[in-house]
N, CA, C and O atoms as a GROMACS GRO file, in nm:
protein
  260
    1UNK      N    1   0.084  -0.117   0.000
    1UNK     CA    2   0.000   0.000   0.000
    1UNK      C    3   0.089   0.124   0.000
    1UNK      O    4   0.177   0.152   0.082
    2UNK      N    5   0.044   0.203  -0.124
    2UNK     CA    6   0.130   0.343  -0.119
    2UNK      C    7   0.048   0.496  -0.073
    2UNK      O    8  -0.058   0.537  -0.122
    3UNK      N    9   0.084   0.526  -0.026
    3UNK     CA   10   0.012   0.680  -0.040
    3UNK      C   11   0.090   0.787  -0.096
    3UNK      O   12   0.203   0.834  -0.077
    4UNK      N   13  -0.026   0.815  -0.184
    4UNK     CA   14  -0.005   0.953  -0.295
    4UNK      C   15  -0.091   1.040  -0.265
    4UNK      O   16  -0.184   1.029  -0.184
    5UNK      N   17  -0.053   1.161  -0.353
    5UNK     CA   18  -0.142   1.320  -0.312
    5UNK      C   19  -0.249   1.390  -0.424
    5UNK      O   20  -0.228   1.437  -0.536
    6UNK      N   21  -0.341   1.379  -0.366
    6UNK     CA   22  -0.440   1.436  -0.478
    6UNK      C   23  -0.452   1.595  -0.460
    6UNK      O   24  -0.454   1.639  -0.345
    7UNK      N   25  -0.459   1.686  -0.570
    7UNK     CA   26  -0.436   1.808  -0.548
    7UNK      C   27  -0.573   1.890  -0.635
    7UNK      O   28  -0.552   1.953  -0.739
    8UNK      N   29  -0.698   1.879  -0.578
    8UNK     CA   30  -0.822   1.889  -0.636
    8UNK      C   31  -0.844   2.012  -0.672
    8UNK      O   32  -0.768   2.088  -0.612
    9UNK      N   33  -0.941   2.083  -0.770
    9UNK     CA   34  -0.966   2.216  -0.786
    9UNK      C   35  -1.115   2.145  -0.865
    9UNK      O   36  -1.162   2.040  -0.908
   10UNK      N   37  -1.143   2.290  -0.844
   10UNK     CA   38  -1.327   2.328  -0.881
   10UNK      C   39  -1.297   2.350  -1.033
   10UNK      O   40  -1.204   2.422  -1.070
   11UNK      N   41  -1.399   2.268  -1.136
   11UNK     CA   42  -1.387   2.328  -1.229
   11UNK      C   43  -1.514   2.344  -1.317
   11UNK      O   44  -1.554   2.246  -1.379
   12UNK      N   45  -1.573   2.448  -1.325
   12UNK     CA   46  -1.679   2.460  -1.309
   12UNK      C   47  -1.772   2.368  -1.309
   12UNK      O   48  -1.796   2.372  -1.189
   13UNK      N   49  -1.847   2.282  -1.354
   13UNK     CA   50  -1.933   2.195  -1.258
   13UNK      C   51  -1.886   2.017  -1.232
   13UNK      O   52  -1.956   1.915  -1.230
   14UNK      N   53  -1.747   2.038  -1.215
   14UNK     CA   54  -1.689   1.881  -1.213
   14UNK      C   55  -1.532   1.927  -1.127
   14UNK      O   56  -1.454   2.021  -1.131
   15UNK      N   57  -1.543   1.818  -1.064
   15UNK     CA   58  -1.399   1.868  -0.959
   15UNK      C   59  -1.286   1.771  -1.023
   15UNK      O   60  -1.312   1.651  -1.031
   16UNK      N   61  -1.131   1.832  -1.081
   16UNK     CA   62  -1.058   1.759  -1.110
   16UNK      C   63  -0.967   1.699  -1.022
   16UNK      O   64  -0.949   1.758  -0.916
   17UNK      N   65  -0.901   1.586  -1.044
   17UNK     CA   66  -0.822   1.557  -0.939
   17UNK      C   67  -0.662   1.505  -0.952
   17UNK      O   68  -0.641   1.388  -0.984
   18UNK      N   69  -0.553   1.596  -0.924
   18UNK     CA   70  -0.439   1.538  -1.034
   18UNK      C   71  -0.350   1.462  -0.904
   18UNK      O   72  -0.361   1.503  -0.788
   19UNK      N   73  -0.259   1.342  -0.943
   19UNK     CA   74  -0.193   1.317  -0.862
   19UNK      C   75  -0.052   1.345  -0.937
   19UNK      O   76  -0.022   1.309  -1.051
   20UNK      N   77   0.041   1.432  -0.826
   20UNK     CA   78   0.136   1.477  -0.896
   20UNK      C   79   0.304   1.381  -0.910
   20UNK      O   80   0.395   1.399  -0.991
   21UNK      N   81   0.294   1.277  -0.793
   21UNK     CA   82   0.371   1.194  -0.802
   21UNK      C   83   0.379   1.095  -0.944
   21UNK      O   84   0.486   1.080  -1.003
   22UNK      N   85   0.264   1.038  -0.987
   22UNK     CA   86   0.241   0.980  -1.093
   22UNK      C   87   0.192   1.050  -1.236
   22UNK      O   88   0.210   0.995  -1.345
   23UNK      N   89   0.131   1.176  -1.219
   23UNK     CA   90   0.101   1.204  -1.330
   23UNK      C   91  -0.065   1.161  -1.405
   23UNK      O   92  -0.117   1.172  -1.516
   24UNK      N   93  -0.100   1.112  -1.286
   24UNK     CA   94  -0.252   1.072  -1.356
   24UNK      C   95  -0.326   1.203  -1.303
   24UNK      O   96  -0.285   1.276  -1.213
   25UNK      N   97  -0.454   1.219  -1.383
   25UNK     CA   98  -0.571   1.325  -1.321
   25UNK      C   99  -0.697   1.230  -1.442
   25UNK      O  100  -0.698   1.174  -1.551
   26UNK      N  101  -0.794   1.265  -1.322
   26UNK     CA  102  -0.946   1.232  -1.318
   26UNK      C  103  -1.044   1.308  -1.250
   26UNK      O  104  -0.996   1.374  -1.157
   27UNK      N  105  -1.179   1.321  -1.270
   27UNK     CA  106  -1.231   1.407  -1.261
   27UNK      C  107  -1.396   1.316  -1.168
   27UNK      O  108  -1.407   1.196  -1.143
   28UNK      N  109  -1.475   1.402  -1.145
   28UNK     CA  110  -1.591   1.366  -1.056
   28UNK      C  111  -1.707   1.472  -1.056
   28UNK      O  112  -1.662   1.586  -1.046
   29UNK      N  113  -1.844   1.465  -1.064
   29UNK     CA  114  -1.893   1.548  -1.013
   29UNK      C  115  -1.898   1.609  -0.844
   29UNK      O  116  -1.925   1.726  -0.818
   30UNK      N  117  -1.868   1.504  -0.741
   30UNK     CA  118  -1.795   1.530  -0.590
   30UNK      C  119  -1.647   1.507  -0.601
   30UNK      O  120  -1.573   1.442  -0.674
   31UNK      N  121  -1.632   1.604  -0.476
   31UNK     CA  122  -1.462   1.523  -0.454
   31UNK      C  123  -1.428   1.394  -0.430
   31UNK      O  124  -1.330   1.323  -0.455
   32UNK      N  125  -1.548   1.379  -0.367
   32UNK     CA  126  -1.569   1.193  -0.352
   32UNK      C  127  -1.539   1.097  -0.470
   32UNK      O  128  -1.455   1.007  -0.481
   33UNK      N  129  -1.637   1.148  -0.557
   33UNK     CA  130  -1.616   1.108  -0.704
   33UNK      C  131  -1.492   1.104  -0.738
   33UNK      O  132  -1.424   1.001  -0.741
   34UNK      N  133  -1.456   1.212  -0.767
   34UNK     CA  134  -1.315   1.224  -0.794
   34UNK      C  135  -1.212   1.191  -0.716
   34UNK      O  136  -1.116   1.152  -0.783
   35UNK      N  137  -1.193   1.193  -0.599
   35UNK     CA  138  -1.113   1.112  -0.563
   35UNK      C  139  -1.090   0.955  -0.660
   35UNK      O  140  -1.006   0.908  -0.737
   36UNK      N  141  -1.239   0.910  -0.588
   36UNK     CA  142  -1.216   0.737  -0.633
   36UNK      C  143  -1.187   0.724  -0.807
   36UNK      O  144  -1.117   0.632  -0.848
   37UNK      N  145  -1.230   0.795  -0.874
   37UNK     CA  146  -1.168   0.786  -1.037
   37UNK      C  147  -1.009   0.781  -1.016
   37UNK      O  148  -0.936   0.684  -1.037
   38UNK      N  149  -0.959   0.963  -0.949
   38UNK     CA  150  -0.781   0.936  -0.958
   38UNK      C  151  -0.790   0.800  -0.873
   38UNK      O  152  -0.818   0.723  -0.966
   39UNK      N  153  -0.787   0.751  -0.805
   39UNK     CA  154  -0.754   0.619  -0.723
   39UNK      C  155  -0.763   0.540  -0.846
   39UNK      O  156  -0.660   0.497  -0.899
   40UNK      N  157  -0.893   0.516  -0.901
   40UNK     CA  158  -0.872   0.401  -0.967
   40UNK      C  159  -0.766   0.425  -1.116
   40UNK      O  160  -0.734   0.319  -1.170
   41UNK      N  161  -0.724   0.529  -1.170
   41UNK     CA  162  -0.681   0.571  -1.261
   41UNK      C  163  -0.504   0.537  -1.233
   41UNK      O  164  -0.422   0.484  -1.308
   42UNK      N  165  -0.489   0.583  -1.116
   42UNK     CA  166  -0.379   0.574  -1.094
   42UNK      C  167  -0.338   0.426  -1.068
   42UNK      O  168  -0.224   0.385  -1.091
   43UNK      N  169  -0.455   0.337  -1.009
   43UNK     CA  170  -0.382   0.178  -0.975
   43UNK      C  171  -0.347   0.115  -1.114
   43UNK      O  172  -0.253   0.038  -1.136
   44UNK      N  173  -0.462   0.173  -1.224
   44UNK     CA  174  -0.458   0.139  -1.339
   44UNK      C  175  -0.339   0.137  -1.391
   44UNK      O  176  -0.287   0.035  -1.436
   45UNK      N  177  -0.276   0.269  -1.389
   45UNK     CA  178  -0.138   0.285  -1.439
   45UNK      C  179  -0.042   0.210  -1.378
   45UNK      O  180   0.039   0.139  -1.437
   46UNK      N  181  -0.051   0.227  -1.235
   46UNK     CA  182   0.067   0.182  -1.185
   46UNK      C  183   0.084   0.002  -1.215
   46UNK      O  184   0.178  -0.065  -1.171
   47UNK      N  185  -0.016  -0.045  -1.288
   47UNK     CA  186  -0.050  -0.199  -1.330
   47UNK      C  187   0.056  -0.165  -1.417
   47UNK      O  188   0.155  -0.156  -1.345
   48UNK      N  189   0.085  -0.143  -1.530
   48UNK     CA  190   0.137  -0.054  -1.611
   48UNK      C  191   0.286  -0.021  -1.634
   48UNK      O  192   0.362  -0.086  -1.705
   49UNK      N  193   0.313   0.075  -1.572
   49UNK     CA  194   0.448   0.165  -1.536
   49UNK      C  195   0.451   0.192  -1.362
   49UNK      O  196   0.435   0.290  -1.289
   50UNK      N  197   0.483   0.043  -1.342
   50UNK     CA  198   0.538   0.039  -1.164
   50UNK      C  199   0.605   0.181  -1.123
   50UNK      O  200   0.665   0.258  -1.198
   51UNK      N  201   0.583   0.193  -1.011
   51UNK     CA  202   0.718   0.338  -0.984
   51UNK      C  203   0.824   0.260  -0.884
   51UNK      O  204   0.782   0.177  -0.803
   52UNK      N  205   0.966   0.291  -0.896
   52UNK     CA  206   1.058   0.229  -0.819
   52UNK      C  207   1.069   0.298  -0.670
   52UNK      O  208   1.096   0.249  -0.561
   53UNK      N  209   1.038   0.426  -0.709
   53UNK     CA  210   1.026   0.474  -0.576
   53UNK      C  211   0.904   0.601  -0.570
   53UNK      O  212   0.857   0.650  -0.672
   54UNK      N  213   0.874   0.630  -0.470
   54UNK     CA  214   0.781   0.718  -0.482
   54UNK      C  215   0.852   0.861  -0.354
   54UNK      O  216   0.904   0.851  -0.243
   55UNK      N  217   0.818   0.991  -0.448
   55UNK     CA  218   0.904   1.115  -0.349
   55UNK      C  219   0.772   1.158  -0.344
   55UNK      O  220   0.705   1.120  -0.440
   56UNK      N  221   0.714   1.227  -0.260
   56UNK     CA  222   0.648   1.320  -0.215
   56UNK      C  223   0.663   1.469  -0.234
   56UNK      O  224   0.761   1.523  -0.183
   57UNK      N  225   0.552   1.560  -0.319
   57UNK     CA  226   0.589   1.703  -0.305
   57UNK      C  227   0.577   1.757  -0.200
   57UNK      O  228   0.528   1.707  -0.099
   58UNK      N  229   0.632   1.889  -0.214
   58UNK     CA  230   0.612   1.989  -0.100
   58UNK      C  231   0.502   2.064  -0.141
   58UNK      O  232   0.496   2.134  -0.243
   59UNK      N  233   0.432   2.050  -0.074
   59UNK     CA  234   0.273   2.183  -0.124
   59UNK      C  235   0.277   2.291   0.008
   59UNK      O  236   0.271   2.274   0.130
   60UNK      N  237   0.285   2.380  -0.056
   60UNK     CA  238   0.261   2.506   0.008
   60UNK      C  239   0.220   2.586  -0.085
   60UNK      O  240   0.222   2.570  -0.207
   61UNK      N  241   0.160   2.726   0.014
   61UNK     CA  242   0.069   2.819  -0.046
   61UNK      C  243   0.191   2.966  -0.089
   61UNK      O  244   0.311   2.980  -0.064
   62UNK      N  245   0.104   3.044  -0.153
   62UNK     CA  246   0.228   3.190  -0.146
   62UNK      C  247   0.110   3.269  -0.197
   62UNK      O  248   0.002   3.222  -0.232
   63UNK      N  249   0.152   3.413  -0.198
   63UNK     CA  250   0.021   3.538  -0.235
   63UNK      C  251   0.131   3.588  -0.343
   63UNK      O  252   0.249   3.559  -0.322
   64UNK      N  253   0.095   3.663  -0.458
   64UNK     CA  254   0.106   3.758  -0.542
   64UNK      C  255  -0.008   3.875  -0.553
   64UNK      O  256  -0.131   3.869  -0.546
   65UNK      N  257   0.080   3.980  -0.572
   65UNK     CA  258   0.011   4.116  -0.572
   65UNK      C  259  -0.067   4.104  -0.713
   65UNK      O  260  -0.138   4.197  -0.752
   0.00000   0.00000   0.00000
């Protein structure tokens, strides 16, 4: 079992969902939804193109004027 990061945004009436370690994104009308699509999108792949290792981003916020 791995854990990866879903990084969701509103888009107008469907929420996308990208995971940035792997590179998959899927979409939902809930985040719920969308969550479980990237989940399943991503096991899909990783059936696929195994990852040897998995790094974690850094997410943080910042303001521009």
């Amino acid at each position: 079992m791995k854990t990866f990061t879903a990084v969701i945004q509103k888009d107008e009436d469907m929420y996308v969902a990208k995971c940035s370690e792997v590179g998959t994104v899927s979409q939902g009308s809930t985040i719920d939804e969308a969550i479980a699509n990237l989940k399943e999108a991503t096991e899909l792949y990783l059936e696929e193109f195994p990852l040897k290792e998995t790094k974690h981003p850094i997410l943080t916020t910042f303001e521009v004027a």
